[in-house]
C-alpha positions as CSV (number, residue, x, y, z in Angstrom):
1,X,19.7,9.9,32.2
2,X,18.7,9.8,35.9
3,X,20.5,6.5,36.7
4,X,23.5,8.5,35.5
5,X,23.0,11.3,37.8
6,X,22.6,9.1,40.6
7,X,25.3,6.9,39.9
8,X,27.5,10.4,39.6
9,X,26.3,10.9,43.2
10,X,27.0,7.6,44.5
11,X,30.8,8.1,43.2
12,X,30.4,11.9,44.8
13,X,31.6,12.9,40.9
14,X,29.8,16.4,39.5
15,X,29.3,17.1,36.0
16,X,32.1,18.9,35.3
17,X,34.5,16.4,36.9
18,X,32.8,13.4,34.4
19,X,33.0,15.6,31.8
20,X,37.0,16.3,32.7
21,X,37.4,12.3,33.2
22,X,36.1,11.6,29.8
23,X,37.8,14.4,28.4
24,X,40.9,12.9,29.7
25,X,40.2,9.5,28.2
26,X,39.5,11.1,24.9
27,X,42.8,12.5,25.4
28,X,44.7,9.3,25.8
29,X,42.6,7.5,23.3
30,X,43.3,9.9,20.8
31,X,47.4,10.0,21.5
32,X,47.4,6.2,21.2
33,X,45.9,6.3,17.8
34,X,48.5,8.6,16.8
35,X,50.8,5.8,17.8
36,X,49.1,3.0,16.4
37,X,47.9,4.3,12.8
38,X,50.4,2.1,10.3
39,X,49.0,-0.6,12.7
40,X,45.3,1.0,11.8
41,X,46.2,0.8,8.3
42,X,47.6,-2.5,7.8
43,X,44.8,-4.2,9.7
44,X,42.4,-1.9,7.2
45,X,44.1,-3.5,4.1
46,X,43.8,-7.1,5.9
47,X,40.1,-6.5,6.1
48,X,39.7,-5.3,2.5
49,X,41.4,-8.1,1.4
50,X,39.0,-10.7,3.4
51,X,35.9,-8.4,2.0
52,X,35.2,-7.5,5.6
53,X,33.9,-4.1,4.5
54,X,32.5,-3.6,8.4
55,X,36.5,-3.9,9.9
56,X,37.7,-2.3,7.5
57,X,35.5,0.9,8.0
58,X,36.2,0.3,11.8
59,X,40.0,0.3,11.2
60,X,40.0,3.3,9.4
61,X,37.7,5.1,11.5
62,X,40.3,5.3,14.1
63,X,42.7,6.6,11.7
64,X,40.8,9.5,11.2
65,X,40.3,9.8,14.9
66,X,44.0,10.1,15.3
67,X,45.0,13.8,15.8
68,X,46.8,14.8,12.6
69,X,47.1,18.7,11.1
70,X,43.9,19.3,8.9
71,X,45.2,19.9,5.6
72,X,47.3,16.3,6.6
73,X,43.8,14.8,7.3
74,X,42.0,16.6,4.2
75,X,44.4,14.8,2.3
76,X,44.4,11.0,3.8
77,X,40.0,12.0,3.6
78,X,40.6,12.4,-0.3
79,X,43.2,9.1,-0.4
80,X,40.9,7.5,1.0
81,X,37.6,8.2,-0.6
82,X,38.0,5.2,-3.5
83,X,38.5,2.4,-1.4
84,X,35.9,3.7,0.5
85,X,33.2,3.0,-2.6
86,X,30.7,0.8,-1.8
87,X,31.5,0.9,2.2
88,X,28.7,3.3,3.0
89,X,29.7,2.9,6.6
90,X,33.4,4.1,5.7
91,X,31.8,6.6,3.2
92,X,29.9,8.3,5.9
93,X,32.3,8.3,8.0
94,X,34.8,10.2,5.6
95,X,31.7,12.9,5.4
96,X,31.7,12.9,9.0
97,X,35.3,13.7,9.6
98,X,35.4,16.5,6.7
99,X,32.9,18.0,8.1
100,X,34.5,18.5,11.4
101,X,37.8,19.5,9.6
């Protein structure tokens, strides 16, 4: 934690103008996933179909990143909840994400 102070310094950033920067990036990240989610989707169904249960879970973990109305995202959490069985990593992260909601 203290090399990331002093790295702050050295770039003469305070706290609250890292936390505003990643903020931001959050921002953009997020936007771009709105963008990109039959892309998210399609690369998801890819994996499941190889049996790569880790991309898989990574692929739809930035679909439920992507900002979407919660009773929209209650609803792709539920649609998504048996092909998640068996993915623990998925599973959890469909927990995760109602939780938030």
């Amino acid at each position: 934690m203290g090399d990331v102070a002093r790295d702050d310094q050295k770039l003469g950033l305070n706290a609250g103008e890292c936390h505003r920067i990643t903020g931001d990036d959050c921002y953009l990240l997020r936007r771009h996933l709105a963008a990109a989610i039959e892309d998210l989707e399609r690369a998801a169904r890819y994996a499941r179909d190889a049996a790569d249960r880790a991309q898989e879970a990574e692929s739809l973990e930035y679909v439920l990143w992507a900002p979407t109305p919660a009773e929209e995202a209650l609803e792709r959490v539920e649609e998504l909840r048996s092909p998640a069985q068996g993915n623990r990593r998925l599973e959890v992260d469909l927990l995760r994400t109602r939780g938030h909601i």
